[in-house]
C-alpha positions, 0 to 999 in steps of 0.5 A, a space after each residue: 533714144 531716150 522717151 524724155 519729151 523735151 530730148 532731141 535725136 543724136 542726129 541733131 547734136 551739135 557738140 560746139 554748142 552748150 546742151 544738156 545731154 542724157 546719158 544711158 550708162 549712169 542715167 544721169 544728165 550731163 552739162 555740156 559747153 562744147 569745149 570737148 567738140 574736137 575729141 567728140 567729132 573725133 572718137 564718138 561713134 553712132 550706135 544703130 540705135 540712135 545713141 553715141 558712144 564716146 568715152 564713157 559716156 552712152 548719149 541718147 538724147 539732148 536738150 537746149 541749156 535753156 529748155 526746149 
């Protein structure tokens, strides 16, 4: 999981719910409004390290749209 102190765990992810996500490959983050939450439940898979695969994304960490 990313060290970022306002990321929360994988585990806790949400994909119907808008976050900001974080994505290892580009080291960018990444809006997300959960209009993609049926492939996401589908084709992501949970990396032993705590991350997700899905696309080709790498999402180690996630955060509220509003912070927090």
């Amino acid at each position: 999981m990313t060290e970022h102190p306002t990321m929360h765990p994988m585990t806790d992810f949400n994909p119907s719910e808008p976050a900001v996500l974080h994505d290892r490959a580009s080291d960018q983050i990444v809006t997300w409004i959960g209009d993609e939450a049926d492939d996401f439940r589908r084709s992501s898979r949970a990396r032993a390290d705590g991350s997700v695969a899905w696309r080709e994304y790498v999402f180690d960490g996630w955060g509220n749209v509003m912070g927090g």
